[in-house]
N, C-alpha and C positions, 0 to 999 in steps of 0.2 A: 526630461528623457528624450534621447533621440532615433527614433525610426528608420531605417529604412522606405524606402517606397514599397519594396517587396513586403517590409513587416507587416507596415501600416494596412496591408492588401489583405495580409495572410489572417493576421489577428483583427480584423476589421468588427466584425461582430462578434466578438466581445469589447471591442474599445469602445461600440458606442451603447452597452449598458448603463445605463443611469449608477447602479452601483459599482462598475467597472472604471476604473481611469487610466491615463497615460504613470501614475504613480504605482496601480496596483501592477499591471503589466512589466513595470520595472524591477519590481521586487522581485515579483516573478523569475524574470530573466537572471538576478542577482541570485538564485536560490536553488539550489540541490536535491535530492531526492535518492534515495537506495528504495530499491522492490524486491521483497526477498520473495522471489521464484516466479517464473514466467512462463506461470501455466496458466490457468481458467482465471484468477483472479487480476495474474500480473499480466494478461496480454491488453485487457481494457484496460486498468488501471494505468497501465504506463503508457499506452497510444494516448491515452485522452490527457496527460501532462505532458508527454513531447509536443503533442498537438496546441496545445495551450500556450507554448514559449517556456516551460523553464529550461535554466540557463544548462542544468546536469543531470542527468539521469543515470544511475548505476543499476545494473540488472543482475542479481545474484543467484548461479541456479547451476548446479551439477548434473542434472541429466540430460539425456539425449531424445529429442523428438523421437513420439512414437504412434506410428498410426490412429490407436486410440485414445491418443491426445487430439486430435483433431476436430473434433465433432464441435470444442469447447475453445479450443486455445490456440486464438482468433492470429494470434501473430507469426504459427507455423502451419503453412501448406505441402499439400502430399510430398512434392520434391525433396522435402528438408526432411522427410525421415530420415532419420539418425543423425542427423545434425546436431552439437552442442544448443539447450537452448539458449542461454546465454549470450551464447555468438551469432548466432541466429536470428533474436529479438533485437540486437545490437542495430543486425543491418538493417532489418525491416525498419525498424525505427530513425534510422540515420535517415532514409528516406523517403519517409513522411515528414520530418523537419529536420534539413541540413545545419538549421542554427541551432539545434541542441547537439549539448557533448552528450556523448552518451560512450557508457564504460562498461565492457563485460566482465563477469567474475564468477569463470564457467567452476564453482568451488562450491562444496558442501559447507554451508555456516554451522558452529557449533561453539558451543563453549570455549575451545581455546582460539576461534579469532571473529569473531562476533563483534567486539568493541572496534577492532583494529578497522573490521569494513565499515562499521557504521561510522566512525568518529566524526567523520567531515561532512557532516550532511545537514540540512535543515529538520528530515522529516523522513521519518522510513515508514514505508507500507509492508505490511506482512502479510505476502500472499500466498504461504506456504500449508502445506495440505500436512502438517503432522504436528500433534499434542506437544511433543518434544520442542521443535523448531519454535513455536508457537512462544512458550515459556523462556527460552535462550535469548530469543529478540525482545520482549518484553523486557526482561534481566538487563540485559544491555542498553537499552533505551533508557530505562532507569539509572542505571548507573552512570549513564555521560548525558542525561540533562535532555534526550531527544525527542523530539512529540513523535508517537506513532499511529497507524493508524491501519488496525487489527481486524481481519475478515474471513468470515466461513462460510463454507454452502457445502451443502451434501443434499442429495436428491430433489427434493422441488423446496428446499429451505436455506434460506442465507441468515445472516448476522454481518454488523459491524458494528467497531466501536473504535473511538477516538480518544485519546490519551495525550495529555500534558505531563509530563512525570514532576512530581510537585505540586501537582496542582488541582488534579483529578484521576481521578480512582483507575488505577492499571488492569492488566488483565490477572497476575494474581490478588488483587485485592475483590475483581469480581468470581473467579474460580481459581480458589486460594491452591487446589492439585488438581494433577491431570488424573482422568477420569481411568479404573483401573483396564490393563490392555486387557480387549478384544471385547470392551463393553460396550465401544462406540463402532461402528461399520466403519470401513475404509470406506473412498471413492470407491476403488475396483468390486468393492462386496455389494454397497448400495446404492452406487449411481448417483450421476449427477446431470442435470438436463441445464445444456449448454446457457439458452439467456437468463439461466438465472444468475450465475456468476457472471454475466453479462452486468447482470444490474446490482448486484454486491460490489466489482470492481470500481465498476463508474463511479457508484459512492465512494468510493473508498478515493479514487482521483478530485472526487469535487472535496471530501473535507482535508484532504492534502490541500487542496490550493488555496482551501479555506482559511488552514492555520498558516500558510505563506506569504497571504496578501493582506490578510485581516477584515475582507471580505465574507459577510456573513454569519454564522454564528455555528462554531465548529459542533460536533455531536460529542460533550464531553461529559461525564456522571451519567452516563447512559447509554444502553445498549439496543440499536435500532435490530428488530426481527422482523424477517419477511416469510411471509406465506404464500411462494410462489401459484399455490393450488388454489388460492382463494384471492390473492391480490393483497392481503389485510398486511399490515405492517403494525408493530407492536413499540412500544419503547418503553425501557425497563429501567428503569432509577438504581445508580449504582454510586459508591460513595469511597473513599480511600477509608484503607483500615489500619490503626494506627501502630499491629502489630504485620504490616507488612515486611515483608523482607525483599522485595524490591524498591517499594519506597522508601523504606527506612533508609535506604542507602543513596535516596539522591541528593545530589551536594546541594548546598545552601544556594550559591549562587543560580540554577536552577532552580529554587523551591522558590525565592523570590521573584522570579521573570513573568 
């Protein structure tokens, strides 16, 4: 692989981790990513992988900065009220690292083009704040073969969970349906205190880079929970169910990778 003087400067401490190499950095840079939403979860999550070198980054998010996004969601300030965020997080992120692409798609994802955004990608993170959305991306990830890498917080509680489809247990084979409405609080009902998705996010950028570089050991048949109130973090043993309907549908070639 070959560096820059500026790379070698930029990515300097992590090049000289002992588990880190001029290899893992390359794959990196060879390697894509989608963030579905670029609020509380997708403002760390995606700063700490442009920051890192990879080579793409796509920001997927149909709303517009709004003052009470701010407290949490780190990549828009007062100015950008009303700003797409999307377009928004695009530029913030262009510069903090001019050598990632980085692609907006200021668009509400859903069932009819969900596949079509993720197709090209290594690795999607789902950083979208609704039970619906949650399930759409899961579905689709499954169906084209793509590892993801699923996260919640609400009030002083977070979760993440990492997915290989094929290979380890999805989000519905761990919550086979969505919970019936207005049983679980929104954000706006129950709050959410900013670093905790601070530190759901970051997880959720460190086992992306995890399943990109092969560095580490991703968080996958299991569901890490956090106790912002107490510090304690939980991990839950979760397993694919063979009557999934998301799995069941991912292709072979994926089921062997």
């Amino acid at each position: 692989m070959t560096l820059t003087e500026a790379e070698l400067e930029r990515y300097s401490r992590q090049l000289v981790l002992p588990e880190w190499s001029g290899e893992s950095q390359e794959r990196l840079r060879q390697s894509g990513a989608m963030v579905v939403g670029a609020g509380a979860l997708g403002s760390p999550a995606s700063m700490y992988l442009a920051a890192a070198g990879i080579g793409r980054l796509g920001i997927v998010d149909s709303d517009a900065v709004e003052l009470s996004n701010l407290h949490r969601q780190l990549l828009h300030f007062t100015p950008d009220v009303g700003v797409p965020k999307a377009e928004n997080a695009a530029v913030k992120l262009r510069a903090l690292n001019p050598e990632v692409q980085i692609d907006a798609y200021p668009a509400r994802l859903d069932a009819s083009n969900a596949e079509a955004i993720l197709a090209e990608v290594d690795v999607v993170l789902d950083c979208a704040d609704s039970f619906e959305t949650r399930y759409v991306v899961n579905d689709a990830c499954c169906a084209l073969g793509v590892p993801l890498v699923e996260a919640a917080v609400l009030g002083l509680a977070g979760q993440v969970m990492t997915i290989a489809p094929g290979r380890s247990a999805c989000y519905r084979c761990a919550f086979a349906e969505s919970p019936p409405a207005g049983s679980v609080p929104s954000c706006r009902e129950a709050g959410v205190l900013g670093p905790v998705a601070g530190i759901a996010g970051s997880i959720q950028a460190l086992e992306a880079i995890k399943l990109l570089t092969g560095v580490g050991s991703p968080l996958l048949d299991r569901i890490l929970r956090i106790d912002a109130a107490t510090t304690e973090q939980t991990l839950i043993a979760t397993e694919r169910r063979d009557d999934c309907p998301a799995c069941s549908q991912v292709p072979a070639a994926a089921q062997s990778s």
